[in-house]
C-alpha positions as CSV (number, residue, x, y, z in Angstrom):
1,X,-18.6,-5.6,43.0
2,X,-20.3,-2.9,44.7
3,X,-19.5,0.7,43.6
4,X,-19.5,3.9,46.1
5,X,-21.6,6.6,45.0
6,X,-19.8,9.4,45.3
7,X,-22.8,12.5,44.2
8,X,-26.4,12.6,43.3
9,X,-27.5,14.8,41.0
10,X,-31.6,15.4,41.2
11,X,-33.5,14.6,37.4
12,X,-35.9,16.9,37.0
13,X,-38.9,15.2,36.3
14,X,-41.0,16.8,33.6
15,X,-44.4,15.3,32.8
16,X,-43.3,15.3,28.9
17,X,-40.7,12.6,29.6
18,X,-38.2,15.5,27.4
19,X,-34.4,14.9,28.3
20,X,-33.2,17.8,31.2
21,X,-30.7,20.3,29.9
22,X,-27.1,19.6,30.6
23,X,-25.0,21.4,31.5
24,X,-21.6,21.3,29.7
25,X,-18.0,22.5,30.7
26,X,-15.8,24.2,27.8
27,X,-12.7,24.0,30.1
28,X,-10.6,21.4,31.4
29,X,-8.9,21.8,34.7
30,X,-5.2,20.5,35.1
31,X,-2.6,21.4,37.5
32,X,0.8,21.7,36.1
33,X,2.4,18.0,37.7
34,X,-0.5,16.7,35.5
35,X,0.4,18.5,32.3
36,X,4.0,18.0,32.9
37,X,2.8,14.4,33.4
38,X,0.8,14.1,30.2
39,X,3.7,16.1,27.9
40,X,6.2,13.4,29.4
41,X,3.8,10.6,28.0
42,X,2.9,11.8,25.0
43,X,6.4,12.6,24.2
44,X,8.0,9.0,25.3
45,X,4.8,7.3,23.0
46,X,5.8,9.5,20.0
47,X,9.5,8.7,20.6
48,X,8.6,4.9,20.8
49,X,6.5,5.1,17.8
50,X,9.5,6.6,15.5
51,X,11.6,4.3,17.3
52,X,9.7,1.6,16.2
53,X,9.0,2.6,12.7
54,X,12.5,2.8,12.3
55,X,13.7,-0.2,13.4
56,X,10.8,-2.2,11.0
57,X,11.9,-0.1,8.2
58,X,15.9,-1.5,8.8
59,X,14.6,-4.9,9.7
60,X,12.6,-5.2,5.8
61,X,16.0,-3.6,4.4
62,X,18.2,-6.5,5.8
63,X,15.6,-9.4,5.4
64,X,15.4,-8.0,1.3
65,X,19.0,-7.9,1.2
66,X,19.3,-10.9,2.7
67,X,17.0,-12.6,0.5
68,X,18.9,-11.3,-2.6
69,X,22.2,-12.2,-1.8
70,X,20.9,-16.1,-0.9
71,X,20.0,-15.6,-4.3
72,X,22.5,-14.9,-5.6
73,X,24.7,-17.3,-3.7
74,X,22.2,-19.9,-5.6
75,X,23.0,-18.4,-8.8
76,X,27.0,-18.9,-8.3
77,X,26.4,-22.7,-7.2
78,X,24.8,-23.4,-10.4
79,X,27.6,-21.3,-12.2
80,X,29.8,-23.7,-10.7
81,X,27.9,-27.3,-11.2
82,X,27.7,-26.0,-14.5
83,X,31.6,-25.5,-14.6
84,X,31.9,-28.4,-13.7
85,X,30.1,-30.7,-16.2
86,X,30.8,-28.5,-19.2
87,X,32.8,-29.6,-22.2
88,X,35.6,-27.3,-22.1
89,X,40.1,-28.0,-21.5
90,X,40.3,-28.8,-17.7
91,X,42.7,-26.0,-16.7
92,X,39.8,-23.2,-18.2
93,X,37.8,-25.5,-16.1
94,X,40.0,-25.4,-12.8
95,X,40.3,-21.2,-13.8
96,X,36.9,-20.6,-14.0
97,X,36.2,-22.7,-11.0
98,X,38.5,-20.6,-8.6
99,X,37.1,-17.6,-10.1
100,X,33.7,-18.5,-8.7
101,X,35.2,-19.7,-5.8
102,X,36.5,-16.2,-5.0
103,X,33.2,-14.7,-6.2
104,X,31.4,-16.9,-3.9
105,X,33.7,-16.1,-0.6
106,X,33.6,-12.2,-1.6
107,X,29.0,-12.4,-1.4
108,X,29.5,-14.5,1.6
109,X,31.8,-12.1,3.1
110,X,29.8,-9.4,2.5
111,X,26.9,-10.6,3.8
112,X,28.4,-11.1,7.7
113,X,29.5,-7.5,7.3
114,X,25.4,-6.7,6.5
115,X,24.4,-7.9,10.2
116,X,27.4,-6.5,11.9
């Protein structure tokens, strides 16, 4: 790829081999489409970021309360098998097995209402 030079600037050439002075600029030159340019920029890349932050912050919130209430979905099925093969009078048994029956359906319920 072949580039077009656009200037030439002369190099002094000093017998010393000693690097020329340059000269440098302390001011930068923009007209106001290009400020108005770079303000809309920055600001939609700050907005993005926040956005973005946020929404990573709400995603950890729902995957942690996910993860708790599968547990403790596991925790009421092993309530239950436990219910089930315990020694105790069969209508406590039926009672207690409705109870976490109820329980089970209320975590469940609430956990649709979490992604809605």
């Amino acid at each position: 790829m072949k580039r077009r030079i656009e200037s030439l600037i002369p190099y002094p050439f000093a017998s010393d081999f000693s690097a020329p002075d340059c000269e440098t600029r302390d001011t930068v030159q923009l007209s106001t489409k290009e400020l108005a340019l770079l303000l809309s920029d920055a600001q939609a890349s700050g907005a993005s970021i926040a956005r973005n932050d946020t929404l990573a912050e709400q995603a950890d919130k729902l995957s942690q309360a996910s993860a708790d209430l599968k547990q403790v979905l596991a925790s009421i099925v092993d309530l239950a098998a436990h219910l089930e093969t315990a020694a105790i009078d069969e209508n406590d048994r039926v009672d207690a097995l409705e109870r976490v029956r109820r329980l089970a359906a209320v975590v469940i319920e609430g956990q649709a209402d979490l992604f809605s």
